[in-house]
HTML snippet that shows the backbone in 3Dmol.js (N, CA, C, O; Angstrom):
<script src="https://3Dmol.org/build/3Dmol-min.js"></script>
<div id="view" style="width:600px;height:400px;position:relative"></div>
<script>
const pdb = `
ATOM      1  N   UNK A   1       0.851  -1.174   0.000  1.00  0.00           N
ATOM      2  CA  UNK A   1       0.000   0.000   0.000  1.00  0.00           C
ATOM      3  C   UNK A   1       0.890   1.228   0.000  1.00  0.00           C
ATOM      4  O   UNK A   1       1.880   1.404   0.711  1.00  0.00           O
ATOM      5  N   UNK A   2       0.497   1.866  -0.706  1.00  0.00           N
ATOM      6  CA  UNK A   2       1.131   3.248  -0.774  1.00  0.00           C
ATOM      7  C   UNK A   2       0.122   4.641  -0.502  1.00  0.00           C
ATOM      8  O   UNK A   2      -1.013   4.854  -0.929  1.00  0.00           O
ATOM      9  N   UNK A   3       0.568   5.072  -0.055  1.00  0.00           N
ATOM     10  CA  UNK A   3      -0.694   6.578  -0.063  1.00  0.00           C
ATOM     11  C   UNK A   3      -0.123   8.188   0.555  1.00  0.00           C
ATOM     12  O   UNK A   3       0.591   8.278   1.554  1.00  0.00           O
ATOM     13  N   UNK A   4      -0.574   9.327  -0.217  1.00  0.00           N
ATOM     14  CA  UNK A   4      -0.013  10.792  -0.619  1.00  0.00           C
ATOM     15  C   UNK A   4      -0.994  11.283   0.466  1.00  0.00           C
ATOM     16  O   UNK A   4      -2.024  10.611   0.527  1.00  0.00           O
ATOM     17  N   UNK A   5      -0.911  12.169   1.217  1.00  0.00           N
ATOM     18  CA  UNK A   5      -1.617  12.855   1.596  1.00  0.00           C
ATOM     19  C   UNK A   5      -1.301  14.738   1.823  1.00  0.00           C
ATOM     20  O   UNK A   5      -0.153  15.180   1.880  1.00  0.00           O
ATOM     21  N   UNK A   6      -2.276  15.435   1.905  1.00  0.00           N
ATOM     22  CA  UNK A   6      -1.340  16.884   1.345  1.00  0.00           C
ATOM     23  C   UNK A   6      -2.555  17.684   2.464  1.00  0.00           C
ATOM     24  O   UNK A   6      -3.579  17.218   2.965  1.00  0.00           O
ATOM     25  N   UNK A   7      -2.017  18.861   2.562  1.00  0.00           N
ATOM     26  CA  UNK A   7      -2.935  19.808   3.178  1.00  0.00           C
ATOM     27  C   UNK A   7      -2.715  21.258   2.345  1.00  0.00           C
ATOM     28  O   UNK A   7      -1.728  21.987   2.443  1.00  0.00           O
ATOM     29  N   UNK A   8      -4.046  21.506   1.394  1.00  0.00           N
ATOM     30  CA  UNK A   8      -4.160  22.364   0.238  1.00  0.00           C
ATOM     31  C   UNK A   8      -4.514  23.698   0.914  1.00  0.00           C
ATOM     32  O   UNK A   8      -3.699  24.615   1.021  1.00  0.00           O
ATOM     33  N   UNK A   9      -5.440  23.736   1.244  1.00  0.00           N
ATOM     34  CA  UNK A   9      -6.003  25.040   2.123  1.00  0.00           C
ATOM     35  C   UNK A   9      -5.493  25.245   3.346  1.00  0.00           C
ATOM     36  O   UNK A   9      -6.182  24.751   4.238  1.00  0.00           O
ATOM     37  N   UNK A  10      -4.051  26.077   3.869  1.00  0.00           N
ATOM     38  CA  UNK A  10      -3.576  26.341   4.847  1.00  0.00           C
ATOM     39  C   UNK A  10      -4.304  26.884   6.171  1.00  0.00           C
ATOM     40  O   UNK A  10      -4.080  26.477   7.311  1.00  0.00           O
ATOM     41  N   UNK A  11      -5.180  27.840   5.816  1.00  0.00           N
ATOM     42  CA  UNK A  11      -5.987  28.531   7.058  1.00  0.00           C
ATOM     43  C   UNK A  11      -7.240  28.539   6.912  1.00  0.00           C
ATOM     44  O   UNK A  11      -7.526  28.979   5.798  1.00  0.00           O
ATOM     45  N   UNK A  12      -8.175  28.244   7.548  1.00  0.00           N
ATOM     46  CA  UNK A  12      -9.382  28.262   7.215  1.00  0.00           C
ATOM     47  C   UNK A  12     -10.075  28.997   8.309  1.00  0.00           C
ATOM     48  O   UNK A  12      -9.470  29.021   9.381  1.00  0.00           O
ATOM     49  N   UNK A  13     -11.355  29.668   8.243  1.00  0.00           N
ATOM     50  CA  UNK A  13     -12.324  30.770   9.160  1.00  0.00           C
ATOM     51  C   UNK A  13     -12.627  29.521  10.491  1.00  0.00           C
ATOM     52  O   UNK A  13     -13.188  28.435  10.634  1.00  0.00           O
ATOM     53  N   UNK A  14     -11.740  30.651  11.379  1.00  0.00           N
ATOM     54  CA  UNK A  14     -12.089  29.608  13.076  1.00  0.00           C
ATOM     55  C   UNK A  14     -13.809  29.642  13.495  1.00  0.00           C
ATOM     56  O   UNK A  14     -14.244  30.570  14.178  1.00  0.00           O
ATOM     57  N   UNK A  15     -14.647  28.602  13.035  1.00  0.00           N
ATOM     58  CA  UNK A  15     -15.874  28.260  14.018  1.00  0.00           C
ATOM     59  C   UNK A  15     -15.602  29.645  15.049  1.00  0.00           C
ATOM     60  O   UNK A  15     -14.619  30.128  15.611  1.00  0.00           O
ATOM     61  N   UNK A  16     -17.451  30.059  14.920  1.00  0.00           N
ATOM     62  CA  UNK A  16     -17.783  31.076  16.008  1.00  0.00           C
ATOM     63  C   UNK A  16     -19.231  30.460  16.291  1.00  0.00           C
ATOM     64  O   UNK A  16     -19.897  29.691  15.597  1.00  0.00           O
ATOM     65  N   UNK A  17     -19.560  31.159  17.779  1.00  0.00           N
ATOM     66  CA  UNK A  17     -21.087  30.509  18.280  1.00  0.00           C
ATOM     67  C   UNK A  17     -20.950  29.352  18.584  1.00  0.00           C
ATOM     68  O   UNK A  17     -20.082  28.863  19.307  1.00  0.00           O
ATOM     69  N   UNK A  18     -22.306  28.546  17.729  1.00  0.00           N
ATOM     70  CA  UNK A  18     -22.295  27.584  17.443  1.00  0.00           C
ATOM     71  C   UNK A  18     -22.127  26.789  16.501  1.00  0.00           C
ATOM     72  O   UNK A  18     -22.699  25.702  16.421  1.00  0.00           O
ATOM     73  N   UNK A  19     -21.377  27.210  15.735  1.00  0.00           N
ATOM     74  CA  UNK A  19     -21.030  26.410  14.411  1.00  0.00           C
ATOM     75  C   UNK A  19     -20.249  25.335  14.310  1.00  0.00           C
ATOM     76  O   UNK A  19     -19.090  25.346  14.725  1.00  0.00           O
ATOM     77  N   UNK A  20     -20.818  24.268  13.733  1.00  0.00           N
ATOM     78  CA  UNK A  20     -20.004  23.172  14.171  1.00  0.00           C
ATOM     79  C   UNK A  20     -18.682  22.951  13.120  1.00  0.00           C
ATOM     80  O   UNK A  20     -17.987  21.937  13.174  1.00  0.00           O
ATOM     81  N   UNK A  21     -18.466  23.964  12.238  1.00  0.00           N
ATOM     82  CA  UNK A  21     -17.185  23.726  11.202  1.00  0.00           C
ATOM     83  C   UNK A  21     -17.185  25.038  10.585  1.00  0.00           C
ATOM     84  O   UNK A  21     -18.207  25.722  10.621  1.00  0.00           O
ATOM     85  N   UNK A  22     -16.259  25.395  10.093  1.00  0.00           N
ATOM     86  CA  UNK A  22     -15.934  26.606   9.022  1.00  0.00           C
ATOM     87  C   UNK A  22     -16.742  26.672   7.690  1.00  0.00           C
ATOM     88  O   UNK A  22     -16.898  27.625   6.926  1.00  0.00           O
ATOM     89  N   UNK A  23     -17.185  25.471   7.627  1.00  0.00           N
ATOM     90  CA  UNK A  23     -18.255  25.548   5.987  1.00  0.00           C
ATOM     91  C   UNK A  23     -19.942  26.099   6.678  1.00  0.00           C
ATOM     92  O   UNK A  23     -20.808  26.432   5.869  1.00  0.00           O
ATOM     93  N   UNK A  24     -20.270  26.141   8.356  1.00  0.00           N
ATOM     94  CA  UNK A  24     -21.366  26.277   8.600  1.00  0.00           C
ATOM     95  C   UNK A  24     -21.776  28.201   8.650  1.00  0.00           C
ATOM     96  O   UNK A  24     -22.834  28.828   8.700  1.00  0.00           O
ATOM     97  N   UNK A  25     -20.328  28.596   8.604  1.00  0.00           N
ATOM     98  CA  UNK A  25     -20.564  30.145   8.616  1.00  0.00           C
ATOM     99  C   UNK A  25     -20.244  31.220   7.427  1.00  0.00           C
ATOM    100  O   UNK A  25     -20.344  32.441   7.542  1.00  0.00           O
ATOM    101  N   UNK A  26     -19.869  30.560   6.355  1.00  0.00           N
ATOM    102  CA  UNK A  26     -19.396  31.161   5.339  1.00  0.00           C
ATOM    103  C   UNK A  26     -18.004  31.660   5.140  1.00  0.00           C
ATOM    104  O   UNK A  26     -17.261  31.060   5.917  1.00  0.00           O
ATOM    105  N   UNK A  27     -17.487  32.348   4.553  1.00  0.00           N
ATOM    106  CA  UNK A  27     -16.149  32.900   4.450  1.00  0.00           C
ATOM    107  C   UNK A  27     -15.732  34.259   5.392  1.00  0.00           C
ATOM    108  O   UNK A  27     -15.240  35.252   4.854  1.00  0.00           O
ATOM    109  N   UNK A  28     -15.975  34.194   6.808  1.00  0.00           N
ATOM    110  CA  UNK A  28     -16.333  35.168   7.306  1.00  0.00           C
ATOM    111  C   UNK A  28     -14.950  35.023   8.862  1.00  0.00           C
ATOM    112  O   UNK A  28     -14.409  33.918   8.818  1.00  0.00           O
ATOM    113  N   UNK A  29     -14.542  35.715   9.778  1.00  0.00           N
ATOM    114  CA  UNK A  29     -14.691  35.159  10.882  1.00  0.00           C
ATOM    115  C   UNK A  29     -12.551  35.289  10.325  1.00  0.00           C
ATOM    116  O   UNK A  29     -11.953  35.621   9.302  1.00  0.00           O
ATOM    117  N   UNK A  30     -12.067  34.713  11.975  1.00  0.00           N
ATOM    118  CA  UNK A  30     -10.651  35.000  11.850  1.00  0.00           C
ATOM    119  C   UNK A  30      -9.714  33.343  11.420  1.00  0.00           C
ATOM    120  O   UNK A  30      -9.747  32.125  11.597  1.00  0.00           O
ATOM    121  N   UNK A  31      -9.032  34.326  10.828  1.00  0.00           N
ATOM    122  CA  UNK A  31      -8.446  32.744   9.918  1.00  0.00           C
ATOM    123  C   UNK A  31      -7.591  31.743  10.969  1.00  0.00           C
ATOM    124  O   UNK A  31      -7.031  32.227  11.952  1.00  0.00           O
ATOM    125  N   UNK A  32      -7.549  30.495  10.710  1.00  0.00           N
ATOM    126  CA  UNK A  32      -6.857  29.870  11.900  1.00  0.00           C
ATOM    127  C   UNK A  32      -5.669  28.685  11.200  1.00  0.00           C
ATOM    128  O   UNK A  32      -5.864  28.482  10.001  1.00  0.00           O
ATOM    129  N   UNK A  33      -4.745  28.075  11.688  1.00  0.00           N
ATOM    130  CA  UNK A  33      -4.058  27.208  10.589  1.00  0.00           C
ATOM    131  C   UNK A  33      -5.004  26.143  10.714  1.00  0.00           C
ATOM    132  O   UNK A  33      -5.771  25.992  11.664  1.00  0.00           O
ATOM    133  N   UNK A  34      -4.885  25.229   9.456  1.00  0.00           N
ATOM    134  CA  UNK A  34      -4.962  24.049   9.176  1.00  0.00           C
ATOM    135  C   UNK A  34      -4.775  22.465   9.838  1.00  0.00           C
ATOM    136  O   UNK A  34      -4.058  21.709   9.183  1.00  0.00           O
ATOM    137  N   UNK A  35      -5.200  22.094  10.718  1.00  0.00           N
ATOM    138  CA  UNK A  35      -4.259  20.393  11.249  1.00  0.00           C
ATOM    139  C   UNK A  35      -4.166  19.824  10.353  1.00  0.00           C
ATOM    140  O   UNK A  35      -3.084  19.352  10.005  1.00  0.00           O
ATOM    141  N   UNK A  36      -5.460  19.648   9.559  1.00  0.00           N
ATOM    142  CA  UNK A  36      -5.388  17.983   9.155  1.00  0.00           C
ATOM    143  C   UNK A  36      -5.281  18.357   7.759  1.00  0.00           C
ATOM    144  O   UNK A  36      -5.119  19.509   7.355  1.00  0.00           O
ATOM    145  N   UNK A  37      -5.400  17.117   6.911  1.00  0.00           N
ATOM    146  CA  UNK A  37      -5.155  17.060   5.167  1.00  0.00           C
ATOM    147  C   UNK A  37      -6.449  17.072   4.541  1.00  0.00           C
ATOM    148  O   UNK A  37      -7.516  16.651   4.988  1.00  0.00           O
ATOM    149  N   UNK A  38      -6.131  17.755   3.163  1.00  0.00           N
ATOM    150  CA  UNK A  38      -7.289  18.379   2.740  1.00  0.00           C
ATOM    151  C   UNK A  38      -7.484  17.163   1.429  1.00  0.00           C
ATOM    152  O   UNK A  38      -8.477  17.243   0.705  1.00  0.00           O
ATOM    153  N   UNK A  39      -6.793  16.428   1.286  1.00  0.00           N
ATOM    154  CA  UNK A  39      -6.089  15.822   0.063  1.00  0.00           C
ATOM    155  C   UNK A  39      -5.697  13.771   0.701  1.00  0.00           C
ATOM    156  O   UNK A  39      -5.128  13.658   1.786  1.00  0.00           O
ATOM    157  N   UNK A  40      -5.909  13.021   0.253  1.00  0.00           N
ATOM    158  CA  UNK A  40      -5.417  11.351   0.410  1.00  0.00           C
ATOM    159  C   UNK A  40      -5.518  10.901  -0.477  1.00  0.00           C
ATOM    160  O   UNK A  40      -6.350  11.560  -1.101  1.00  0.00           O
ATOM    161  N   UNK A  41      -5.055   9.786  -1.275  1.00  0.00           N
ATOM    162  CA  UNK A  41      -4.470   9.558  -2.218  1.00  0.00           C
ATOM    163  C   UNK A  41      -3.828   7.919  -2.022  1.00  0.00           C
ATOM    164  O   UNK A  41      -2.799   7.811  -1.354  1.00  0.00           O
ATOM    165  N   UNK A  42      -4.552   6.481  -2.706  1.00  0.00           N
ATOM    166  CA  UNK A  42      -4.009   5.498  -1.643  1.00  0.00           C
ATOM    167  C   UNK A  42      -3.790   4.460  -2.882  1.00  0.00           C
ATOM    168  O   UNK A  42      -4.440   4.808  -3.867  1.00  0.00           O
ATOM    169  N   UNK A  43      -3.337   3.750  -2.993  1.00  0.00           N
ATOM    170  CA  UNK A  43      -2.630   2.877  -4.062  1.00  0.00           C
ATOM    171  C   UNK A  43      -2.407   1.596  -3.194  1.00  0.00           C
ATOM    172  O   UNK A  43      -1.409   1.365  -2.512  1.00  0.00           O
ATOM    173  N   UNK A  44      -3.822   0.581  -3.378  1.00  0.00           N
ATOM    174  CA  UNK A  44      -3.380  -0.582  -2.776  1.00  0.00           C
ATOM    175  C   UNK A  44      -3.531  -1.892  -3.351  1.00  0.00           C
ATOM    176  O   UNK A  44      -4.186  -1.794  -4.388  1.00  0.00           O
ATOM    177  N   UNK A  45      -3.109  -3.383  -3.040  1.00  0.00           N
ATOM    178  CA  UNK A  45      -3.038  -4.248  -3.650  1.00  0.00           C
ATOM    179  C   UNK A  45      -3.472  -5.404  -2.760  1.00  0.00           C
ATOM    180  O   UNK A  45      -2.956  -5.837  -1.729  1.00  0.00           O
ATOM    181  N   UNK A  46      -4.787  -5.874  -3.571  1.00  0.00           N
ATOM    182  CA  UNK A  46      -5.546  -7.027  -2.452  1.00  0.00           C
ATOM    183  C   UNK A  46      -4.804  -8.133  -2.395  1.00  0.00           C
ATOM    184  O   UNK A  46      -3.730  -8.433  -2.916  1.00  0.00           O
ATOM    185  N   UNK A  47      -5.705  -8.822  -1.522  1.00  0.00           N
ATOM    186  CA  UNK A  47      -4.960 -10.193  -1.255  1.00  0.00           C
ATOM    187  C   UNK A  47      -5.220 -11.231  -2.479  1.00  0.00           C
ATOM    188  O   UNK A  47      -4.397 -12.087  -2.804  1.00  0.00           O
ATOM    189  N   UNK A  48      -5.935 -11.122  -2.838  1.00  0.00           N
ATOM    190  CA  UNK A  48      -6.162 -11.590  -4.252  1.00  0.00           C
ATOM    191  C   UNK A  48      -5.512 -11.399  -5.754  1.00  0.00           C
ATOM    192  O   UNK A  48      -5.818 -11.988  -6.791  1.00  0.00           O
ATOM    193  N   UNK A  49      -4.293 -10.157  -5.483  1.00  0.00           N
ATOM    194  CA  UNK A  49      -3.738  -9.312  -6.553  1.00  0.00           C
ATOM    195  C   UNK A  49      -3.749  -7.898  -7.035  1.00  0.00           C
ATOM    196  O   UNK A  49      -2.856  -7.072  -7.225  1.00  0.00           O
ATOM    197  N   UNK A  50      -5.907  -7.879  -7.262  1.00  0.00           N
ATOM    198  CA  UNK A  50      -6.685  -6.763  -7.988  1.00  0.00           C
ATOM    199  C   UNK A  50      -5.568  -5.829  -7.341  1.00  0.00           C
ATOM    200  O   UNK A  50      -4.948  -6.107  -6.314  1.00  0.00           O
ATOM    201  N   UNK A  51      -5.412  -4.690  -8.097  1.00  0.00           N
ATOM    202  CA  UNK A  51      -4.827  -3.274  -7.450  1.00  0.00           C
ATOM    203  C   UNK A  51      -6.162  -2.357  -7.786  1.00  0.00           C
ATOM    204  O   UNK A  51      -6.912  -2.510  -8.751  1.00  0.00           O
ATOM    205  N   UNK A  52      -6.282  -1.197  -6.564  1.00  0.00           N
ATOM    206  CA  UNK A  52      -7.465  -0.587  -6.680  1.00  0.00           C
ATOM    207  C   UNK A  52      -6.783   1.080  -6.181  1.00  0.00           C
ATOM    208  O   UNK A  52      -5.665   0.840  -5.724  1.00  0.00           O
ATOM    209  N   UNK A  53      -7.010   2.362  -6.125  1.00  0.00           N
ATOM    210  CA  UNK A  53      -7.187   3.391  -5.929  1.00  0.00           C
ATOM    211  C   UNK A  53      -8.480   4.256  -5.243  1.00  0.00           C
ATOM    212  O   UNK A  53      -9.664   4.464  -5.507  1.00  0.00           O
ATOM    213  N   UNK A  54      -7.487   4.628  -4.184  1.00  0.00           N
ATOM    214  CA  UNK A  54      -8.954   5.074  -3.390  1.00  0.00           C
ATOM    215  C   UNK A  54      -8.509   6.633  -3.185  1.00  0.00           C
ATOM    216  O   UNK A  54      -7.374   6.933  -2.816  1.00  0.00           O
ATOM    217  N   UNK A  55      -9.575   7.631  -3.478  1.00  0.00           N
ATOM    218  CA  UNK A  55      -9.251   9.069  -3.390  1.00  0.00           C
ATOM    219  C   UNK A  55     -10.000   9.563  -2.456  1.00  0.00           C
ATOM    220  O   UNK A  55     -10.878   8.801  -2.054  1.00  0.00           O
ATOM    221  N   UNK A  56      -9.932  10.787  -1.887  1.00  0.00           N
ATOM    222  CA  UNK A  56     -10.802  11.613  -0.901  1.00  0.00           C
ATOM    223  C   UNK A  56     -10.178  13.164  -1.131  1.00  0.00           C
ATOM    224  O   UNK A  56      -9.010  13.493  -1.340  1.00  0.00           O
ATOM    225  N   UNK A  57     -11.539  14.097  -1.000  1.00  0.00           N
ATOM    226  CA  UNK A  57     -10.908  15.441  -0.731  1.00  0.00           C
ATOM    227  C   UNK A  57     -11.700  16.543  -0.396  1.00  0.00           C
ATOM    228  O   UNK A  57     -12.696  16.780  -1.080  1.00  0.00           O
ATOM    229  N   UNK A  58     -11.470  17.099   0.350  1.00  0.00           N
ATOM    230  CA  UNK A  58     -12.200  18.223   0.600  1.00  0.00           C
ATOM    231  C   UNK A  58     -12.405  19.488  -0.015  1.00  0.00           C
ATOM    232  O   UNK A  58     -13.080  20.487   0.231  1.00  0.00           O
ATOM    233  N   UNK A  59     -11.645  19.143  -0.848  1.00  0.00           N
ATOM    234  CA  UNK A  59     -11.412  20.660  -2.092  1.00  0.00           C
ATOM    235  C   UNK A  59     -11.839  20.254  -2.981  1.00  0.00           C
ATOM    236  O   UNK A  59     -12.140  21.198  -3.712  1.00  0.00           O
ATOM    237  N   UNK A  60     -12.083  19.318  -3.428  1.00  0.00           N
ATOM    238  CA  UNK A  60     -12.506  18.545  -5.108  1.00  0.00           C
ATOM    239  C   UNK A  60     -13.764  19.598  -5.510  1.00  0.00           C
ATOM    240  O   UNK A  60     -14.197  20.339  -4.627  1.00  0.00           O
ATOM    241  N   UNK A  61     -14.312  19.639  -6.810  1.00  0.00           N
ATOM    242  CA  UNK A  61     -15.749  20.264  -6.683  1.00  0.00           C
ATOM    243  C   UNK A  61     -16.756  19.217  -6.774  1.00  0.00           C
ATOM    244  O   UNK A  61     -16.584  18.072  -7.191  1.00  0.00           O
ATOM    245  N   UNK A  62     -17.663  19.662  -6.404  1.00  0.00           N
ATOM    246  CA  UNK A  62     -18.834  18.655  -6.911  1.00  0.00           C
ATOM    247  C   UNK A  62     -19.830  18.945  -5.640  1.00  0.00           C
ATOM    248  O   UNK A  62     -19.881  19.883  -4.844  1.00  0.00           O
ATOM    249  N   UNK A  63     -20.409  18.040  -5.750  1.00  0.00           N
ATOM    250  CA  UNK A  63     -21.931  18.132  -4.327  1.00  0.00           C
ATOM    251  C   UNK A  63     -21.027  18.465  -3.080  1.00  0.00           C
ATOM    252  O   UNK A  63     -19.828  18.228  -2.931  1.00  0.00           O
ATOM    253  N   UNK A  64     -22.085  19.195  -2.059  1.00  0.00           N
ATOM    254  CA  UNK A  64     -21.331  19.188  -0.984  1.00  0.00           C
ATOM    255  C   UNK A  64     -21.863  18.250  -0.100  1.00  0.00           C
ATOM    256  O   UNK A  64     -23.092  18.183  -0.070  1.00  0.00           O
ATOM    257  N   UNK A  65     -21.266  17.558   0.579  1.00  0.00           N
ATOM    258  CA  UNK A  65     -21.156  16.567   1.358  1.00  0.00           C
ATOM    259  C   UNK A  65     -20.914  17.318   3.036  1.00  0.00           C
ATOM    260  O   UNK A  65     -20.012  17.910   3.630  1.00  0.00           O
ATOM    261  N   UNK A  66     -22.314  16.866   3.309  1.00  0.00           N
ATOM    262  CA  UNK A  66     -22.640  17.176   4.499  1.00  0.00           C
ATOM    263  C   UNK A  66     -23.006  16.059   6.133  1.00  0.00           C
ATOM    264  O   UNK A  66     -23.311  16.601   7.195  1.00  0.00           O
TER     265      UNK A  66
END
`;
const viewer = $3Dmol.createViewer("view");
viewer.addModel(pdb, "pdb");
viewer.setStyle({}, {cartoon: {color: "spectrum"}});
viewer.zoomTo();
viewer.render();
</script>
């Protein structure tokens, strides 16, 4: 198994109130760093042989996932 992982968006708007994440208040609010990865990336090989690719990301576009 192999796998990339990256952190794309350095600072993101620190949660105020009650907001349970930075996507619940808009682009608003004081910027804070980043912990975790925005980006994974995994290259693995079953026990059977098959090789498969598994992606994730929080920046990608598409539906938002809530």
């Amino acid at each position: 198994m192999t796998a990339l992982t990256q952190t794309i968006i350095t600072a993101r708007p620190k949660p105020v109130g009650g907001a349970a994440s930075h996507l619940s208040q808009g682009a608003v609010g004081e910027l804070k760093p980043v912990e975790n990865e925005d980006y994974v990336g995994v290259l693995v090989r079953f026990a059977s042989g098959a090789v498969g690719t598994f992606e994730s990301s929080r920046v990608a576009v598409g539906p938002r996932a809530e």
